[in-house]
N, C-alpha and C positions, 0 to 999 in steps of 0.2 A: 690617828693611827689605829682606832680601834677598830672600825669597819676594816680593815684591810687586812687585819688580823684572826678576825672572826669569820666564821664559817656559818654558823646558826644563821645568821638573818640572810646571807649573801644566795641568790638564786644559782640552781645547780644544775648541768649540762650530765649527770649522771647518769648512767646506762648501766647500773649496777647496784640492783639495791642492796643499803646497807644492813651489813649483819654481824650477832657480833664473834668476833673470834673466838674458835674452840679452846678451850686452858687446857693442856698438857696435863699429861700426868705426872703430879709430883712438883705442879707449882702452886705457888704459895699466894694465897690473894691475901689483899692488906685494905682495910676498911680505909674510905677517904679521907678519915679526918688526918691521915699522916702527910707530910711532906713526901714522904716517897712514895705512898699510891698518887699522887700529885702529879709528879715528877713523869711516871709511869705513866699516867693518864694523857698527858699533854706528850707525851713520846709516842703513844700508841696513836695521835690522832697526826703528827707528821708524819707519821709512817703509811697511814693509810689513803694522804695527802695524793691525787693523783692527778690525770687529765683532765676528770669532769671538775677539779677546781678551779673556781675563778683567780685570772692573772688581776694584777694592780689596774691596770688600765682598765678593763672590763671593771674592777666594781668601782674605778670613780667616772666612768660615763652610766652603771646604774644609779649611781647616787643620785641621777636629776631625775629617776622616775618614770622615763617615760619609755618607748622601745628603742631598740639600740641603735639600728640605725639612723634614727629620728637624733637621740644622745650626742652621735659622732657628728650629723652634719650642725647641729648647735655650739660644739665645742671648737669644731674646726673653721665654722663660716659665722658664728656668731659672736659667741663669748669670748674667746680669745684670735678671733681672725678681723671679721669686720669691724667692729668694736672695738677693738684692740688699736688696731689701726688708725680708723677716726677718730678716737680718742685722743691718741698722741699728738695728731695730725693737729688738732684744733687746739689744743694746747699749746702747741705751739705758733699757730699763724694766727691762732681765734677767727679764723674762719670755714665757717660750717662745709660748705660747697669743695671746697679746697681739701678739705678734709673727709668728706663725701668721695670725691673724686679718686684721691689716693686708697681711698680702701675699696673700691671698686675695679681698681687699676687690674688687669687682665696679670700681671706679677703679684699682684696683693692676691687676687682669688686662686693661683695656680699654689701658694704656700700655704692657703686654708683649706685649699682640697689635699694637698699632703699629710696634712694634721688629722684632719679626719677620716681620712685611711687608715695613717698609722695607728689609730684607736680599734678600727673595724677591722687590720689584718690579724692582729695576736686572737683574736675570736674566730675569725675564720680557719685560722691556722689549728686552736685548740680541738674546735669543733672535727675538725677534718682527723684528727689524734683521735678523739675518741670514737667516730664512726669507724675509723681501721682496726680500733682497739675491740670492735666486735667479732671482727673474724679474725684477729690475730692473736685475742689472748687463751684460745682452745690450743694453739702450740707449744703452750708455757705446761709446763707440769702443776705451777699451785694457779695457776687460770688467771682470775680477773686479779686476783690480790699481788701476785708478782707484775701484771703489766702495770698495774697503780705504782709499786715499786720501785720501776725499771723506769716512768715517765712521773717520777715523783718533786723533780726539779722546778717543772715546767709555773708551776702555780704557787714553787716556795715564795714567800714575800721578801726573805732577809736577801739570794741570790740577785732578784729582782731589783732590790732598791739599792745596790752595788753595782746593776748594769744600769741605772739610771745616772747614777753620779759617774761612774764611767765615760759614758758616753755624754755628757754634758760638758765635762772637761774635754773629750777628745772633739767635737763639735765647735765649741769656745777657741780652744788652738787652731783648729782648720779656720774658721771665719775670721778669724784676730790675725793671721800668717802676718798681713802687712803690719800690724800695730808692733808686734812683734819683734819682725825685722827692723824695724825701722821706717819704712818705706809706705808709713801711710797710715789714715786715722782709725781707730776702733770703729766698727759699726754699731757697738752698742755704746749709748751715750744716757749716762742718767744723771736727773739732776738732784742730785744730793746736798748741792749748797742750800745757800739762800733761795727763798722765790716764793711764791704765792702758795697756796696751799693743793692746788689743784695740779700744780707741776709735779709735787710730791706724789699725789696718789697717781698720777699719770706712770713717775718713774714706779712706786710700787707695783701697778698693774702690770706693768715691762717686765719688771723679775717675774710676778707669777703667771705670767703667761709663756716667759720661755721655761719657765719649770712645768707648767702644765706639755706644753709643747712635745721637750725632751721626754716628757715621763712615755707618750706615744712612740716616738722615734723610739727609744731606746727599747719598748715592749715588743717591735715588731722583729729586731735582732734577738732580742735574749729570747723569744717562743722560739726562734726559726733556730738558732743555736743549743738550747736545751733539749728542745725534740730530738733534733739530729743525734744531740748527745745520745739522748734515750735509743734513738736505734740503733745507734753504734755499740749500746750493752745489750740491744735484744739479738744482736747476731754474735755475742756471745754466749749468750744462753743457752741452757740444752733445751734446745726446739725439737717438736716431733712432728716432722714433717710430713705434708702429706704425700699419699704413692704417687710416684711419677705416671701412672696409668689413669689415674682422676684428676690431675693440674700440672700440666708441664709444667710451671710455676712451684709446686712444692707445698702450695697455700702464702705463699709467700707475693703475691702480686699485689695486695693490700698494701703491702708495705712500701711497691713502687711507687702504686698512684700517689703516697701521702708525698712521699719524698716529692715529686713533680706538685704536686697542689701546695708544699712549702716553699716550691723553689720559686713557682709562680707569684704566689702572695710576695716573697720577699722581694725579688727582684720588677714587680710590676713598682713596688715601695721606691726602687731605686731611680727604676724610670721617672716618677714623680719629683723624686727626688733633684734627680737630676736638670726637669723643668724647671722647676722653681728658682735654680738656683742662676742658670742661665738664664730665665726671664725677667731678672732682675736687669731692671734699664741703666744704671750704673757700668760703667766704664771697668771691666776688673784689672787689677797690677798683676805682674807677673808672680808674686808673692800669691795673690789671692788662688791664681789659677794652681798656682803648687801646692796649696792648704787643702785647698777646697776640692782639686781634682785627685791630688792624692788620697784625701778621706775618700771620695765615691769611689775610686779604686781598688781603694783598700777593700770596700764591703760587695765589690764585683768579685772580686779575688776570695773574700769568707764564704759567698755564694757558691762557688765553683764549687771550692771544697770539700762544704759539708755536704756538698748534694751525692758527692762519690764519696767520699772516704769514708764515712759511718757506711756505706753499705758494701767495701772490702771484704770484710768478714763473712757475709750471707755469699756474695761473689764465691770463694772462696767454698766455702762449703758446698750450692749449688754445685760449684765445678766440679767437686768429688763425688758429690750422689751419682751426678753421670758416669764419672769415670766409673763409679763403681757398677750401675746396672749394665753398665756396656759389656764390664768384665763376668757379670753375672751371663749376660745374653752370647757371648762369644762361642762356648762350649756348644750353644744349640744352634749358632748358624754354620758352625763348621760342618756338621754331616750332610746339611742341607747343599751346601757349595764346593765340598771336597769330594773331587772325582774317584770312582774306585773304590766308595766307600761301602757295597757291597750289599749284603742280606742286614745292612745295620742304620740303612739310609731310611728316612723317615718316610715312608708311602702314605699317611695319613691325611688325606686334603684338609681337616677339620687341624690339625698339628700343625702344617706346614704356614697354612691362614693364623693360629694364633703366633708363630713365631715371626711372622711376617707383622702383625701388628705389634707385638712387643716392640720390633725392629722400630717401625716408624714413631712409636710413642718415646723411645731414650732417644732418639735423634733429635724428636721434637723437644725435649727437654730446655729447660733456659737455664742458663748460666747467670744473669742478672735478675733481679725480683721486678723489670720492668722490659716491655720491648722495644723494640727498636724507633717506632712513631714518640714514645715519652722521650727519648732520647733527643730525637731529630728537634721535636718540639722546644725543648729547654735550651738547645743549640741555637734556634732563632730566636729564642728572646735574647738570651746574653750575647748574641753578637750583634741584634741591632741596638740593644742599651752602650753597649762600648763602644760602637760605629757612631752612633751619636755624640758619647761624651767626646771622640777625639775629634770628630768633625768641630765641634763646639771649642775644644781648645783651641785647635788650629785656627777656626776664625777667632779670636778673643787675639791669638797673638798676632795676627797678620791686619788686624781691626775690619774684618769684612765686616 
C-alpha cells in the first residue's frame, strides 16, 4: 500500500505547477515536530489532491516500468490473461497444447483485451479531465486550486478501493446468479483441499488475478462516476462566464467534449464488456442471463445518467444567460420593427448592422455545453451497445 499512497515517486499528468499556498493573515504556523502541524500537513496535501493525480490502476500498471500502453497490453494479454489461463488449464489436464489452446481461444483473448482497456480507460479518461481543466479552470474565481478541489475525488485512493470491493462483490453476484439460485455450478472453482502443490498456486494465481482484474473494471466506473461527480459541482460554482458575443458556448464547450470522451471511453468498456461475456462458448441458464444481463444494464443505465444529469445545472444556467440577453436585446429591436415609430427610429446603417448581429449572436447561443452532432453521436453508441445486448439475450433464450 505504500506506492499507492504516495505521491513523491508516482509520475504526474500535471498542468499546473506546484506552489505553495499564501498564509492568511492572522494564522498561526506551528513547526513540524508537532502532531498537528502533522495532521495539517497531510490535510493540506489531500486537499491539493487533484486530476493530474494518479488513480490506483495507473500506478499499479507503472509499477512494471515500462510505457503504459506496453503495462496494459502485459497485464491484460499476458500476466493475468494468457498465462493465467494456461496455467490453470494445464494444471489441470497436464497438458501443454490443451492448455495453449484454451488460452488462445478467441473467448480467452476478447476478456484479455477487456482487462487491458479497463487499465488504459481511467488514463484516458483522467488525461482528457485535465486537458479540459485548462480552459475551464479560468471560470472558477480561485482558478486552478478550486478545479483541483472540485475534481479532487477522482485520484483519492480510500474512495477508490471501496469501488473496487464494491464492484467485485456486485460482479461475484452477477456471474454466481445460477450458484445462487440454485440452478447451477459456481464458475469459479478453487482447489483449496488436498492436491499437489502446483494446484495450490494455480488456485492462488485465480484469486490474484480476478483481483487484479476487478481492480481495472472497477477503475473505469469510479473515473467515469467521480468525474461526472465533479462536474455536477462545477456547474454549481460561481462560473464567470464567457460573453455570449465571443462563444456561443459561454466557455463552457470543454466541458461537453469531456463529458462525450467519458461517455465514450466508458461505454466502448461496456461494448467489451459485453463481448466477452457473450463469447463465452458455455451454454448460459436463464439465471446467468439475469445476473449477468442485468449487471451490463444496470451500467448502460449509470452511463445514460451521468452523461446528462451532472450537466442539468450548466443546462440550466446556459438557459437563463439567454433568456436574459434576449431581454437585454428586446428594447433595441423594438424601434427597429415597430411601425410609427417616428423621428426616434434608428437611421444609423452602422447601429442598425450591430443590432442585427447582436440579434443573430443570442439566438446562436447554446443552451447545452455540447452541440447537437456530440449528442447524435453518444445516441449511436448506446443504442447499438443495447441492440446488441438484447439481440444476445434473445438468442441465449431461444438457443439460436
Amino acid at each position: 500500500m505504500g506506492p499507492v499512497g504516495s505521491d513523491a515517486s508516482a509520475p504526474s499528468d500535471i498542468f499546473i505547477e506546484p506552489r505553495p499556498l499564501p498564509i492568511d493573515r492572522g494564522q498561526i504556523v506551528v513547526e513540524s515536530t508537532s502532531s498537528g502541524a502533522a495532521n495539517a500537513s497531510t490535510a493540506s496535501v489531500e486537499a491539493l489532491r487533484g486530476p493530474e493525480s494518479l488513480t490506483l490502476a495507473e500506478r499499479f500498471i507503472l509499477a512494471f516500468r515500462l510505457p503504459y500502453a506496453i503495462g496494459c497490453i502485459l497485464v491484460g494479454f499476458g500476466l493475468f490473461g494468457v498465462f493465467d489461463v494456461a496455467f490453470t488449464i494445464y494444471v489441470q489436464t497436464s497438458n501443454l497444447s490443451k492448455a495453449l489452446a484454451a488460452a488462445l481461444a478467441p473467448s480467452s483473448l476478447l476478456t484479455d483485451l477487456l482487462i487491458a482497456y479497463a487499465f488504459y480507460a481511467p488514463r484516458y479518461m483522467r488525461r482528457k479531465l485535465v486537458e479540459a481543466g485548462r480552459a475551464l479552470s479560468p471560470l472558477l474565481p480561485d482558478r486552478e486550486g478550486e478545479f483541483r478541489g472540485i475534481f479532487s475525488e477522482v485520484a483519492a485512493p480510500r474512495p477508490q478501493l471501496i469501488a473496487w470491493f464494491l464492484f467485485l462483490v456486485a460482479l461475484l453476484v452477477a456471474v454466481n446468479a445460477a450458484a445462487i439460485l440454485g440452478t447451477g455450478p459456481s464458475p469459479f472453482v478453487f482447489n483449496a483441499g488436498p492436491g499437489s502443490g502446483l494446484e495450490f498456486a494455480a488456485s492462488i494465481y485465480d484469486i490474484l488475478s480476478l483481483a487484479v482484474a476487478t481492480l481495472g473494471l472497477s477503475s473505469v466506473v469510479w473515473t467515469f462516476w467521480s468525474t461526472s461527480l465533479g462536474i455536477h459541482r462545477f456547474g454549481s460554482a460561481p462560473l464567470t462566464l464567457r460573453p455570449y458575443y465571443e462563444d456561443a458556448f459561454l466557455g463552457l464547450k470543454p466541458l461537453g467534449a469531456l463529458s462525450l470522451s467519458l461517455a465514450l471511453g466508458y461505454f466502448v468498456f461496456i461494448g467489451l464488456f459485453l463481448l466477452a461475456v457473450t463469447g463465452s462458448p458455455s451454454t448460459p441458464t436463464p439465471a446467468d442471463i439475469l445476473g449477468v444481463g442485468g449487471f451490463l444494464s444496470g451500467l448502460v443505465l449509470l452511463g445514460l445518467v451521468l452523461f446528462f444529469l451532472p450537466l442539468r445545472r450548466l443546462h440550466q444556467r446556459m438557459l437563463h444567460q439567454k433568456q436574459q440577453e434576449s431581454a437585454r436585446l428586446r428594447p433595441k429591436l423594438k424601434p427597429v420593427f415597430e411601425d410609427g415609430a417616428g423621428s426616434q427610429a434608428p437611421q444609423d446603417v452602422g447601429h442598425l448592422y450591430r443590432v442585427d448581429m447582436m440579434d443573430r449572436k443570442v439566438s446562436a447561443m447554446a443552451v447545452w455545453p455540447y452541440d447537437v452532432g456530440i449528442l447524435g453521436r453518444l445516441s449511436a453508441i448506446t443504442l447499438s451497445i443495447v441492440a446488441i445486448l438484447i439481440s444476445r439475450i434473445i438468442a441465449f433464450i431461444f438457443h439460436f
